[in-house]
MITORKE-604172 format. One line per field, with one value per residue: x, y, z of N, C-alpha, C, O in turn; residue number from 0. Coordinates in steps of 0.02 Angstrom, whole numbers, plus 50000, padded with zeros to 5 digits. Each point is the difference from the previous one (the first is absolute). Example, Ala and Ser with C-alpha at 12.3 -4.5 7.8 and 13.67 -1.06 7.14 Angstrom:
REM MITORKE-604172
nu [50660:49930] $
nv [49716:50054] $
nw [50390:49931] $
cau [49955:50042] $
cav [50059:50059] $
caw [50000:50003] $
cu [50045:49961] $
cv [50060:50055] $
cw [50000:50037] $
ou [50052:50025] $
ov [49999:50055] $
ow [50033:50008] $
num [0:1] $
REM end
This chain:
REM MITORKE-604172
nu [57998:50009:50085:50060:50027:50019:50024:50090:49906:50002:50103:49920:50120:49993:49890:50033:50048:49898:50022:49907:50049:49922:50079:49960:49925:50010:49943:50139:49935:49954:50050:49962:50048:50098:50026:50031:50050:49951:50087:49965:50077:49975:50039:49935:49951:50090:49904:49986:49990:49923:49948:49969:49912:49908:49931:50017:49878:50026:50051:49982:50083:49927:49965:49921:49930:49947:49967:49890:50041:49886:50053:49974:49972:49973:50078:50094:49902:50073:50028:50008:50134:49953:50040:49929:50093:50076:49887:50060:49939:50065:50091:50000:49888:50037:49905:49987:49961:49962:50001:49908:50019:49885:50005:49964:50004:50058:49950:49909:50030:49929:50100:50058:50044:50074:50000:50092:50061:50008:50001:50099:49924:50106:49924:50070:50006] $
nv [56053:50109:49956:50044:50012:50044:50031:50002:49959:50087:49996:50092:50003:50064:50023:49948:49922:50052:49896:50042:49911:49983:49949:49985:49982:49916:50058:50010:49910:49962:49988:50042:49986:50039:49916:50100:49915:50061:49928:50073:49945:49930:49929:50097:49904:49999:50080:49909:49884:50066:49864:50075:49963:50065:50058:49968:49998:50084:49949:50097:49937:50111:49958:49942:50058:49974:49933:50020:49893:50068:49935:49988:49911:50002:50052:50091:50067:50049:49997:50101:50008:50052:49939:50073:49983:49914:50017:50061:50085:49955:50031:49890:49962:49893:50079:49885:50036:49928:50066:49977:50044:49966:49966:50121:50018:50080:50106:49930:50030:50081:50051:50030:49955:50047:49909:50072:49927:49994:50121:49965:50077:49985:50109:50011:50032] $
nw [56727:50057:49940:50085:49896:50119:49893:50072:50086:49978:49954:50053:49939:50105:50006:50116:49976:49995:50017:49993:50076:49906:50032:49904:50079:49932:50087:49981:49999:50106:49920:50099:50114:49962:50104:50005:50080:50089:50050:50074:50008:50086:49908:49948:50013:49925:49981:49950:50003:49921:50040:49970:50081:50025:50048:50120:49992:49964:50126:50032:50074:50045:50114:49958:50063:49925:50106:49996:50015:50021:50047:49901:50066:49902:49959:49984:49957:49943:50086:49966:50017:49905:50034:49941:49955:49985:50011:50004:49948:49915:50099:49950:50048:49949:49982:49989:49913:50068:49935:50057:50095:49944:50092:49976:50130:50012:50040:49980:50093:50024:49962:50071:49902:49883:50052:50019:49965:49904:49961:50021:50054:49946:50014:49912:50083] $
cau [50051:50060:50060:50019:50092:50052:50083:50017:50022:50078:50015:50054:50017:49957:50016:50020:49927:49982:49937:49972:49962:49971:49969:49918:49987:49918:49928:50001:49960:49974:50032:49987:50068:50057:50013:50044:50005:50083:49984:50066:50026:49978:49927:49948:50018:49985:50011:50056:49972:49973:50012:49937:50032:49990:50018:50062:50016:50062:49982:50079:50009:50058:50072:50058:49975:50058:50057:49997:49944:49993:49980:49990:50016:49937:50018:50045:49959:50044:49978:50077:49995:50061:50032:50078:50028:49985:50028:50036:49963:49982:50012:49901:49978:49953:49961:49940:49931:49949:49904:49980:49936:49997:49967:50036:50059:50063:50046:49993:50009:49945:49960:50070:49975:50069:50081:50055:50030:50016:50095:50033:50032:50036:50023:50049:50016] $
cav [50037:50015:49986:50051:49991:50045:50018:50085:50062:50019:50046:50040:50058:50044:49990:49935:49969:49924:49987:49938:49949:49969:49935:49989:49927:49975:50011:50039:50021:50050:50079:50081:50036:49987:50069:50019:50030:49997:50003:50022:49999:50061:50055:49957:49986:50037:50003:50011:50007:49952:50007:49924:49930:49990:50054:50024:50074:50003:50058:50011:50059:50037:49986:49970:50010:50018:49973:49939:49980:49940:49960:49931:49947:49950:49920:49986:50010:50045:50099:50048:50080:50053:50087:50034:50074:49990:50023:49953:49978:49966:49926:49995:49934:49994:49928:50022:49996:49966:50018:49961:50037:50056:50075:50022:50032:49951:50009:49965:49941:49938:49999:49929:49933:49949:50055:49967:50033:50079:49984:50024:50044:50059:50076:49996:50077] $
caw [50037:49941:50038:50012:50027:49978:50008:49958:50026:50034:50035:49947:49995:49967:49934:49949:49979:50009:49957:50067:49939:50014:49964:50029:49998:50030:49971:49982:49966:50046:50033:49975:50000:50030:50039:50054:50036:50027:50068:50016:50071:50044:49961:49989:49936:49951:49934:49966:49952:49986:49930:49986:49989:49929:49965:49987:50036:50069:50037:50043:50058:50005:50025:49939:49931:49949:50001:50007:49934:50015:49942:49999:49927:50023:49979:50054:50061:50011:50038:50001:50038:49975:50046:50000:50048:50061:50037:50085:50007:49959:50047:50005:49956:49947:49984:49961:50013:49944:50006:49972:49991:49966:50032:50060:49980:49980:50068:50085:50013:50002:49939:49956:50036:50022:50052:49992:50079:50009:49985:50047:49938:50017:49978:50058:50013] $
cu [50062:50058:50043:50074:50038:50038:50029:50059:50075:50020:50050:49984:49946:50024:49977:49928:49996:49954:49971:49927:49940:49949:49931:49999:49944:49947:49996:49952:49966:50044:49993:50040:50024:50037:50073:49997:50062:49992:50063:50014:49931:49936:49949:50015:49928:50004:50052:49961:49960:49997:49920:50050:49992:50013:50073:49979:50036:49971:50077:49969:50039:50069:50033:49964:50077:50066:49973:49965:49968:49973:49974:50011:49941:50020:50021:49970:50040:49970:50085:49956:50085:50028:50058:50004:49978:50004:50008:49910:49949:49999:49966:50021:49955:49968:49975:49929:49939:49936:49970:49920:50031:49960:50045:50077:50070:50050:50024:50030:49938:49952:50030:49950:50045:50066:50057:50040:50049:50083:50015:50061:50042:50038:50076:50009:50070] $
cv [50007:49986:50065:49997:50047:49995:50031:50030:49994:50069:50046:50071:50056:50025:49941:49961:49900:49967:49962:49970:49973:49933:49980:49930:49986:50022:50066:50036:50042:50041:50039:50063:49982:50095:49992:50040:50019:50025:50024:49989:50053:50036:49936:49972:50054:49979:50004:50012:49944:49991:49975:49949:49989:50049:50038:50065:50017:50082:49995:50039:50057:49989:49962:50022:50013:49966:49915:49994:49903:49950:49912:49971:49962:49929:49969:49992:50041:50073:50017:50053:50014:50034:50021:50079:49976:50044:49975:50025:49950:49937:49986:49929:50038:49955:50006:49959:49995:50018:49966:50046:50058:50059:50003:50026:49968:50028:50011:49911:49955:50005:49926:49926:49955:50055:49939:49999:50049:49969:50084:50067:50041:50020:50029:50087:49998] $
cw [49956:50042:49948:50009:49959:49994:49962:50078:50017:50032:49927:50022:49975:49915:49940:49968:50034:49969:50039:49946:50071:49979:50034:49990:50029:49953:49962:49926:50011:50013:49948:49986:50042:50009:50018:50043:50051:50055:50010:50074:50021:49974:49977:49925:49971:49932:49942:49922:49973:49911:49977:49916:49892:49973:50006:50037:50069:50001:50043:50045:49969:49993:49953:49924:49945:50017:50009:49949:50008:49912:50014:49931:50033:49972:50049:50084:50051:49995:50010:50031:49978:50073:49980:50036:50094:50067:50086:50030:49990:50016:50031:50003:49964:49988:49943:50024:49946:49995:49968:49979:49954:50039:50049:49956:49982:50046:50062:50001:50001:49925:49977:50054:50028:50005:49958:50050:49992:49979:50026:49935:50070:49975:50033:49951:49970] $
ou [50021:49985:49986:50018:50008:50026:49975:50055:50022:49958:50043:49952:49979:50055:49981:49948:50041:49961:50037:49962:50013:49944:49995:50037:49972:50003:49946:50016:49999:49991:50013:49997:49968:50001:50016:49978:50054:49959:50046:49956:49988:49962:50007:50031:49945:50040:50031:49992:50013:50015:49995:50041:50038:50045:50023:50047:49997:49976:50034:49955:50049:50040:50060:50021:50052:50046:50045:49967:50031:49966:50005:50016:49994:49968:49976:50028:49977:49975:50030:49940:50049:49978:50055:49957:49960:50056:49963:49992:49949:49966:49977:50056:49970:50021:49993:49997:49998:49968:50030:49968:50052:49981:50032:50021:49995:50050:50044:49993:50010:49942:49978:49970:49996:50017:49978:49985:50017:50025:49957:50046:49968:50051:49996:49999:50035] $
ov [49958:50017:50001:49992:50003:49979:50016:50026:49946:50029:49980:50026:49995:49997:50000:50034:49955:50040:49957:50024:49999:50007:50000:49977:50033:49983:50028:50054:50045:50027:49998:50032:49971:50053:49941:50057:49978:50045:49974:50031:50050:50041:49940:50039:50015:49959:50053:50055:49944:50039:49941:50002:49969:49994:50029:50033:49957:50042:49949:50041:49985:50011:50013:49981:50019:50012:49958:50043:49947:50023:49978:50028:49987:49949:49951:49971:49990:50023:49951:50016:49983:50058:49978:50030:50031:50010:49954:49960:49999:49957:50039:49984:50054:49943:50056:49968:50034:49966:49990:49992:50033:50044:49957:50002:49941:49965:50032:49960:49940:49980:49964:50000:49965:50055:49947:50041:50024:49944:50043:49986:50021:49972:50007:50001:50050] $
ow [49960:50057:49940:50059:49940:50051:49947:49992:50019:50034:49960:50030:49942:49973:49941:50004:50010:49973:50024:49957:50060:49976:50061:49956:50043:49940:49990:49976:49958:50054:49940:49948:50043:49968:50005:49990:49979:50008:49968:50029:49967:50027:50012:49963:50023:49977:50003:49972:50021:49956:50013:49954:49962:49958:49951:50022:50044:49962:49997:49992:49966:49954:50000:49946:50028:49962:50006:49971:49994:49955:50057:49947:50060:50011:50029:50046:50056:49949:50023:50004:50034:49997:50015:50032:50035:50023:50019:50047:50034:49972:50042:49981:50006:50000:49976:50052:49948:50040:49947:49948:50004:49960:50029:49943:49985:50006:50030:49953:49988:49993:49956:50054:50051:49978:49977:50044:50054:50008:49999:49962:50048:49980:50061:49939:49998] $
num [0:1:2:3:4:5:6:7:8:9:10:11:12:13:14:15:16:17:18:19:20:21:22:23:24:25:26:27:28:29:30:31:32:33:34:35:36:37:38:39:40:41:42:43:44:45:46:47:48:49:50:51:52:53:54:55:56:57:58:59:60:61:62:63:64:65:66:67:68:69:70:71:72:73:74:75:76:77:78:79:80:81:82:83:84:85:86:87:88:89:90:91:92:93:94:95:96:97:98:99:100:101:102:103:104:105:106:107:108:109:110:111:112:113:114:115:116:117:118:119:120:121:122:123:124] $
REM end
């Protein structure tokens, strides 16, 4: 089992940028990719973006393609999510998330095995 801890979130000005970190612990050898994701007041968590774990390939939702950028350090056991050009739709928790299976997909919530408990991003207009 992988243990999952976010931090990064605060509160900023549209426009502005954040960097949200995620540290892996436990049986993290078995992981495969690592995901973000973001829940906004009232809606379904959704897709943000993903990374696999060795090679570095990444896929983005639309919605932040060209303003987020997801990365890792495998030393550090650390997964980032860049957001810059923030926009006030963009105020979400945020989680990230762990796959351990190599089949199947990477953007749905039940492709992931481990959840983090989420850090808290607001967008102010």
């Amino acid at each position: 089992q992988v243990q999952l801890g976010e931090s990064g979130g605060g509160s900023v000005q549209a426009g502005g940028s954040l960097r949200l970190s995620c540290v892996l612990s436990g049986r993290t050898v078995s992981t495969y990719r690592m995901g973000w994701f973001r829940q906004a007041p009232g809606k379904e968590r959704e897709f943000v973006a993903t990374v696999t774990w060795s090679s570095g390939n990444t896929v983005y939702a639309d919605s932040v393609k060209g303003r987020f950028t997801i990365s890792r350090d495998n030393a550090k056991r650390t997964v980032y999510l860049q957001m810059n050009s923030l926009k006030p739709d963009d105020t979400a928790v945020y989680y990230c998330a762990a796959k351990t299976r190599i089949y199947g997909g990477w953007s749905r919530e039940g492709d992931y095995d481990s959840w983090g408990q989420g850090t808290q991003i607001a967008v102010s207009s």
